[in-house]
C-alpha positions in Angstrom: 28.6 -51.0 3.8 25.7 -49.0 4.4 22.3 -48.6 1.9 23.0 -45.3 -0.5 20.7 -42.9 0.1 18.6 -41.8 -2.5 16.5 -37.9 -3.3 13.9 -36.6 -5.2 15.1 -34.1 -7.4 13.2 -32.2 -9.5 13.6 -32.2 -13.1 12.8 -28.3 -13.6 14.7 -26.7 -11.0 16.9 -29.2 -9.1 15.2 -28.7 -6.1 15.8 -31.8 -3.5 13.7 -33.3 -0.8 14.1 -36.5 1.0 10.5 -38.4 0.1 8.3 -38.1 -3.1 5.5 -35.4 -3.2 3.6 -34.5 -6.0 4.4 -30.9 -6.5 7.8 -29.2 -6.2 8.0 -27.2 -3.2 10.9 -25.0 -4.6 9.2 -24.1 -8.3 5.7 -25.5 -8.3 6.0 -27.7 -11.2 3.0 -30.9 -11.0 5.4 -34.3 -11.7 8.5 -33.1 -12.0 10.2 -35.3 -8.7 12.5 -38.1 -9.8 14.3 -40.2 -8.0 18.1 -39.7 -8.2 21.1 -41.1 -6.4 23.0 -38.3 -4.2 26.1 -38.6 -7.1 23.3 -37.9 -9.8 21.2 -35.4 -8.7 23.2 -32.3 -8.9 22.4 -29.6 -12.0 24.9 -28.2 -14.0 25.6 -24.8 -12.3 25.7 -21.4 -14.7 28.8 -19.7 -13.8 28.5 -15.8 -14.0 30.7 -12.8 -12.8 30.3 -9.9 -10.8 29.8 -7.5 -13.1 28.1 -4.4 -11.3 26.2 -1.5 -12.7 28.3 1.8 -11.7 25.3 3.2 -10.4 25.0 0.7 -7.2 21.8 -1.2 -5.9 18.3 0.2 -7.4 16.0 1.2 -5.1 12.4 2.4 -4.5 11.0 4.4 -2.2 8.4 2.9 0.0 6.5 6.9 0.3 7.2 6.5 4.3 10.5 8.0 4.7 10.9 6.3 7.8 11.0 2.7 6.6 12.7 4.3 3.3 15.6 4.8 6.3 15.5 1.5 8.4 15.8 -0.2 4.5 18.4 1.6 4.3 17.5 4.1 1.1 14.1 2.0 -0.1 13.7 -1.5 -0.9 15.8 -3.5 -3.2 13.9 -5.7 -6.0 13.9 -9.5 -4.9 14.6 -8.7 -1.3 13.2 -11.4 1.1 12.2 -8.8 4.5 10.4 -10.5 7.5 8.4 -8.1 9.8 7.8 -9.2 12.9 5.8 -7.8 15.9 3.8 -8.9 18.4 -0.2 -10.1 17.7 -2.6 -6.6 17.2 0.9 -4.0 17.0 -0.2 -3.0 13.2 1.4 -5.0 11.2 -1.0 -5.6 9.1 -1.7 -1.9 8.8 1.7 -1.1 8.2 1.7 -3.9 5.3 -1.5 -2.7 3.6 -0.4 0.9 3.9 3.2 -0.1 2.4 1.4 -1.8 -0.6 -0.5 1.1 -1.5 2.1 4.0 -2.0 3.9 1.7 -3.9 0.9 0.9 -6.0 -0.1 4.6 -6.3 3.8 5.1 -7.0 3.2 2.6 -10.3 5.1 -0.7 -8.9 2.1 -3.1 -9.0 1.8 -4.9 -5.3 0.1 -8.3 -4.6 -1.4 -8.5 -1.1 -2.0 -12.2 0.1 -3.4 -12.8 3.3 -3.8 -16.0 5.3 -5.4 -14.7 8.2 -7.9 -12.1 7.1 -10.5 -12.6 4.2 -10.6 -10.5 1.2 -13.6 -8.6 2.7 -11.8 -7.9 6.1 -8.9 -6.5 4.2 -10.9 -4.7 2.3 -13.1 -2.7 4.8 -9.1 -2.1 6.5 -8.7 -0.2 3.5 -11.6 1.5 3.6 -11.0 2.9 7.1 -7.6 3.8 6.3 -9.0 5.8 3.3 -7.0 3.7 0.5 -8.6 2.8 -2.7 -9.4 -0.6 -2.8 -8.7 -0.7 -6.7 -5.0 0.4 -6.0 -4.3 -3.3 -4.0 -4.1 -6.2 -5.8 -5.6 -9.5 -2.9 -5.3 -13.2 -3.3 -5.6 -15.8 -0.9 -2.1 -16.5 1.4 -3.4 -20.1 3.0 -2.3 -22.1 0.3 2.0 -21.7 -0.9 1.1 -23.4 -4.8 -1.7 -21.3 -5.4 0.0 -17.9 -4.2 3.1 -19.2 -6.1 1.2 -19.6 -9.2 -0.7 -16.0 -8.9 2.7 -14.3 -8.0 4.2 -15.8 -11.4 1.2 -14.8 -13.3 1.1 -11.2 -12.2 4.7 -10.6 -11.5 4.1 -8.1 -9.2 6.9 -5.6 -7.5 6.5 -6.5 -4.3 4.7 -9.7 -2.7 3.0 -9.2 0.9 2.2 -12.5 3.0 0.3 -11.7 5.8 1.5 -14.0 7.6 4.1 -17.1 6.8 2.7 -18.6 9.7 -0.9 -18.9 8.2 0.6 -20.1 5.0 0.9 -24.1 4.0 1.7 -26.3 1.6 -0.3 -28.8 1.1 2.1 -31.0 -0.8 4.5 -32.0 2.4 3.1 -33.8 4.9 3.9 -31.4 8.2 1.5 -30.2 10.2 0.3 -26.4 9.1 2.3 -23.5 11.0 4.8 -26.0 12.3 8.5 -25.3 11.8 9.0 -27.2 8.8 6.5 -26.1 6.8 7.4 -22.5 8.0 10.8 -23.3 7.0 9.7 -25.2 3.3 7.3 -22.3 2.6 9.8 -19.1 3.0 12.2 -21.3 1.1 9.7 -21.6 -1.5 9.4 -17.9 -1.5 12.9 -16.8 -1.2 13.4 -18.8 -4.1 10.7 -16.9 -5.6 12.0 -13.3 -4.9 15.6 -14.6 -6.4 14.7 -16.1 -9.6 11.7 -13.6 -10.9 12.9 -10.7 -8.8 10.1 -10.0 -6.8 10.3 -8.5 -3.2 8.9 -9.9 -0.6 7.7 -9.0 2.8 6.8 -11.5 5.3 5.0 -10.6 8.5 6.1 -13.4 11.3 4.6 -13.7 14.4 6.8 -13.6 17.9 6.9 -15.8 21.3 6.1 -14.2 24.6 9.8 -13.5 24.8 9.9 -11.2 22.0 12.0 -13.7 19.8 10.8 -14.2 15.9 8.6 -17.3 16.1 9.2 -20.3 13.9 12.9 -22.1 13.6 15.8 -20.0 13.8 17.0 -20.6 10.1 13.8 -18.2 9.1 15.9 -15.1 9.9 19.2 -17.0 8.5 17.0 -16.7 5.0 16.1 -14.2 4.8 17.7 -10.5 3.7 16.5 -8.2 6.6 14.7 -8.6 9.9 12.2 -6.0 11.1 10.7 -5.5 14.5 7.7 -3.8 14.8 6.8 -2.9 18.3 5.5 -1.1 20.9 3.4 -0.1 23.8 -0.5 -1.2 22.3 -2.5 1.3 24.5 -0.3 4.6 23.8 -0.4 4.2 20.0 3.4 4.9 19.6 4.8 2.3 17.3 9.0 1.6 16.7 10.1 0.1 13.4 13.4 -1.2 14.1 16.0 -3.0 11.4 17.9 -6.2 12.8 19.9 -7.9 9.9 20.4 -5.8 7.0 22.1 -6.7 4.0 21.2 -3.9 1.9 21.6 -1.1 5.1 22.4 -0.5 8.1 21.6 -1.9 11.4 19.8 -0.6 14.1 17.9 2.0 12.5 14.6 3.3 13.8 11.4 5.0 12.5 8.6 5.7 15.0 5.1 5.5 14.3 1.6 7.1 16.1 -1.4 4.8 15.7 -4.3 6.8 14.9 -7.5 5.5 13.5 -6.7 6.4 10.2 -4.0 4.1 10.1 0.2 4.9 11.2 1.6 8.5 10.6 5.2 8.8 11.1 5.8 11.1 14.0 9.3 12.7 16.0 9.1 11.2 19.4 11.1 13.6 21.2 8.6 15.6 22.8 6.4 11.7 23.7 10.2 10.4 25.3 10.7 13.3 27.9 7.9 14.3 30.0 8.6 14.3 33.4 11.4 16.0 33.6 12.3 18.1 37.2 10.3 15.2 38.8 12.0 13.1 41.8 12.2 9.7 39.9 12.8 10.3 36.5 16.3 11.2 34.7 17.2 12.0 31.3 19.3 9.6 29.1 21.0 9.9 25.2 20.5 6.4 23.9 22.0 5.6 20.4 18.6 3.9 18.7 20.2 3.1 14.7 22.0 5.6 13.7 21.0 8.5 15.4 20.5 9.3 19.4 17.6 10.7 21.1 17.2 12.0 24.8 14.9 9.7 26.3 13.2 9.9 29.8 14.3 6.5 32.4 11.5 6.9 35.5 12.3 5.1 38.3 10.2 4.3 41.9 11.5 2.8 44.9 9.1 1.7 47.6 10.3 0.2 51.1 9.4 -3.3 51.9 9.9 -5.3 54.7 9.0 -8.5 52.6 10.9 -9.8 50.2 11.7 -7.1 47.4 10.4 -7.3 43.9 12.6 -5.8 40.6 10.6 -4.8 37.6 11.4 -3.3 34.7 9.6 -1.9 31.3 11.4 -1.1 28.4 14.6 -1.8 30.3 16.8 -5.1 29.9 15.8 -6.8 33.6 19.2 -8.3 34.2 21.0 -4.9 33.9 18.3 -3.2 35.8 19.3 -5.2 38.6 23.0 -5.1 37.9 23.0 -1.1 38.3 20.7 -1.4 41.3 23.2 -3.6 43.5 26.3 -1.5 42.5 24.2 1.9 43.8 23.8 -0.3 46.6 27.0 -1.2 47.2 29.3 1.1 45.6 27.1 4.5 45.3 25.6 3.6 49.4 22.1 4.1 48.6 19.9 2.0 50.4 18.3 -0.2 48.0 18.3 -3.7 49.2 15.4 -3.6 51.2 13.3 -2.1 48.9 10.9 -3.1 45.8 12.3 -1.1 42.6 10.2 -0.5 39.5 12.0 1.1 36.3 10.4 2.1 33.2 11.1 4.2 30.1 9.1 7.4 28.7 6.7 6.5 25.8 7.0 2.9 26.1 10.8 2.9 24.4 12.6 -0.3 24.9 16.4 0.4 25.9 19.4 -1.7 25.4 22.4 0.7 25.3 25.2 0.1 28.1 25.7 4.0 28.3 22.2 5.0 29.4 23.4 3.1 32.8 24.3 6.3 34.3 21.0 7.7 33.6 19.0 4.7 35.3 21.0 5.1 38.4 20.4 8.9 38.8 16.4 8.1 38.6 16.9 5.0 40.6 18.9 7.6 43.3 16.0 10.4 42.8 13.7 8.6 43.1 15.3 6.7 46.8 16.0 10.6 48.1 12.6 12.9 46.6 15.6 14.9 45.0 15.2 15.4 41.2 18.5 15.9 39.2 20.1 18.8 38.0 17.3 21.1 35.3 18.1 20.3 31.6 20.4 17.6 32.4 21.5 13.9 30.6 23.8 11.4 31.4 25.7 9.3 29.8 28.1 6.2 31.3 28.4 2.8 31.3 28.4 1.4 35.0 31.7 -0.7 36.3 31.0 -3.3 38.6 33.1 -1.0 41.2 30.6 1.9 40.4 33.5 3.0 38.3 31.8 5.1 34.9 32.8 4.5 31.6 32.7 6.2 28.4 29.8 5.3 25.7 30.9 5.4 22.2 29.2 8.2 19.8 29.7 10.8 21.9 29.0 13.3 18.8 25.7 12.4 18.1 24.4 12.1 21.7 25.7 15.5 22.3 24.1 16.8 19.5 20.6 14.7 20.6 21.2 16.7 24.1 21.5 20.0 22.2 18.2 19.3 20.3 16.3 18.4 23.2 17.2 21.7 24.6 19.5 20.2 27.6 22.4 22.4 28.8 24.2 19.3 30.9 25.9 16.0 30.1 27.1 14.0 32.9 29.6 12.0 31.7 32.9 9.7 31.8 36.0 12.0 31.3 36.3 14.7 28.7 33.3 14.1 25.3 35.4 16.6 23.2 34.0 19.7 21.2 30.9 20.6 22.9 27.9 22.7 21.4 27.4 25.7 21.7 25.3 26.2 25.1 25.9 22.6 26.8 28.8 21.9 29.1 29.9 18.7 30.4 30.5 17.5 34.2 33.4 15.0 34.0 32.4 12.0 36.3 35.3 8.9 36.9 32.9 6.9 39.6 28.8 6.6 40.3 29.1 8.9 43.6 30.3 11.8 41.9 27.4 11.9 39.3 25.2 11.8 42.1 26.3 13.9 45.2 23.2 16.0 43.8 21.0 13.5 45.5 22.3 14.2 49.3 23.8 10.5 50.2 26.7 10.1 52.2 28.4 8.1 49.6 30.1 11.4 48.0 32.7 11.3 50.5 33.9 8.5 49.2 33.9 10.1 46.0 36.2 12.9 47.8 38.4 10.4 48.7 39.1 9.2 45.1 39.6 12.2 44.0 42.3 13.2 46.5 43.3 9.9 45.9 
């Protein structure tokens, strides 16, 4: 028979690790780690019901009512949020300006930063024009000593700046690794649970976009949000992944300035090159709603070996919709070098908005421009057949704003507005005869067929 394994358990809060340390990683208690057999070191559990107030989930309001909408209404006390973004996107900004309307609003913030020093933070707030007496700062290198300041102010919401930058300097990992990222937002979760405290984590992400750190970080927390965007235009996207309190998908956009972020509408930044050979409009559902948002596209003849790139666009469906033009729709695109990119720096993952990329892909191979005031909408087959995307409603209505008068799309969308009319396409050729290739016959063909 094997050894039995034994924990340290601490005496205050039950919280288990698998060697002694002086300092309990899950409450912050100094000698409170005893050593217990696995049989023994289990606390009693309280039982309770769920009871629920009639009025559902208390909220408050962030004063930005764009992140008021990706939280889905505000933010919950003791939710655990992570915000990540890429290094200089403003998330730092973001977090400071956050902190402050909720400490102007009378919900007393605590700011702790492990990458900036108090006087660094400071002089942010200064050029943003906050008053530095509204923000409450303390140190965010060191998890015992935040945990100790959190429990003595009990502040609203908690702000680490960034769990990356934090440590504890009871375990033995090295700082920033994935343990101690994982020990230290457990730490803090635990936090935000028991005291009800909120708290907002900025995270850091790999060259791939993915949330740095071991995958159970997003596992623990309550919502995931991505802060992104194209650096050198100053348009910023706040976009809400997990959600337990909300739903997913939702999106705020954001103008840098250097007075800080100002929510902005980004319709009139997502289309503006419209009537130009290249460029085609397309009804993307971002969250909840959908927008009309420009997809550019530039082909260029090679006679070497031919390049794909694409911005804002997944690369592997770029491609896919580029070989079925090639094969199905007939447009020449095999020897050539194809760049695609979206309007305002936008980043695009909706099936349907593969009609639209194969119309600017097709402009752009014939110097023909599409149709004036036109969208489409249509997830491509591999047979260059068109299907329908779902939310039809709302993307019509997005057209309607935008001040579009044609949807190309698969089969009939149902009611239309007033002033847009719909073109009925069943395969890629027929949305694209507008563009002068030979492949419309085909098209013809179906049709009689």
């Amino acid at each position: 028979m094997g050894k039995a394994r034994t924990l340290m358990s601490c005496s205050a809060c039950g919280q288990q690790v698998g060697q002694w340390v002086g300092r309990c990683p899950g409450c912050g208690a100094w000698g409170t780690m005893e050593q217990r057999s696995p049989a023994t070191a289990s606390v009693p559990v309280a039982l309770q019901t769920l009871r629920h107030e009639a009025g559902g989930e208390p909220r408050a309001s962030t004063g930005i009512p764009g992140i008021d909408r990706v939280l889905g209404g505000g933010l919950v006390p003791a939710t655990v949020a992570l915000l990540a973004g890429e290094p200089g996107i403003g998330k730092s900004t973001l977090l400071l300006q956050l902190v402050a309307n909720l400490s102007a609003a009378g919900l007393p913030c605590l700011l702790a930063s492990g990458e900036e020093s108090r006087d660094q933070v400071a002089n942010r707030a200064r050029r943003l024009g906050i008053p530095g007496e509204r923000v409450a700062f303390a140190s965010g290198r060191e998890l015992g000593p935040l945990m100790d300041a959190a429990r003595a102010e009990r502040p609203f919401l908690l702000a680490v700046d960034s769990i990356q930058s934090l440590r504890d300097t009871a375990a033995g990992q090295v700082p920033g690794g994935p343990a101690q990222v994982r020990g230290c937002t457990d730490a803090l979760v635990g936090l935000a649970k028991t005291e009800g405290i909120a708290v907002i984590l900025a995270g850091h992400v790999t060259k791939d976009g993915d949330v740095a750190g071991p995958r159970t970080l997003e596992h623990a927390v309550d919502v995931v949000l991505t802060f992104d965007g194209e650096p050198r235009s100053g348009l910023r996207m706040l976009s809400g992944g997990k959600n337990r309190f909300g739903a997913e998908g939702e999106v705020a956009w954001f103008e840098m300035g250097s007075d800080g972020l100002h929510e902005i509408d980004p319709r009139a930044m997502l289309r503006t090159g419209e009537g130009e050979p290249g460029s085609a409009t397309a009804l993307p559902r971002l969250g909840r709603r959908a927008l009309a948002v420009e997809v550019q596209a530039l082909v260029v003849p090679t006679e070497g070996p031919a390049r794909r790139q694409a911005t804002g666009l997944e690369q592997g469906r770029f491609q896919l919709v580029a070989a079925v033009l090639d094969r199905a729709g007939r447009i020449p695109l095999a020897r050539a070098e194809l760049f695609g990119a979206t309007s305002g720096g936008v980043r695009i993952d909706d099936p349907a908005c593969d009609l639209a990329l194969a119309a600017a892909l097709a402009s752009a191979a014939s110097g023909v421009p599409p149709p004036p005031r036109s969208a489409f909408v249509g997830e491509l087959g591999l047979t260059g057949r068109v299907h329908p995307g779902a939310g039809m409603g709302g993307r019509l209505a997005a057209a309607t704003a935008a001040g579009l008068t044609t949807v190309f799309c698969a089969g009939e969308p149902g009611p239309m507005p007033d002033g847009l009319r719909a073109v009925p396409v069943g395969h890629v050729a027929e949305a694209l005869e507008w563009a002068g290739f030979a492949a419309h016959s085909r098209a013809k063909r179906d049709r009689v067929a």
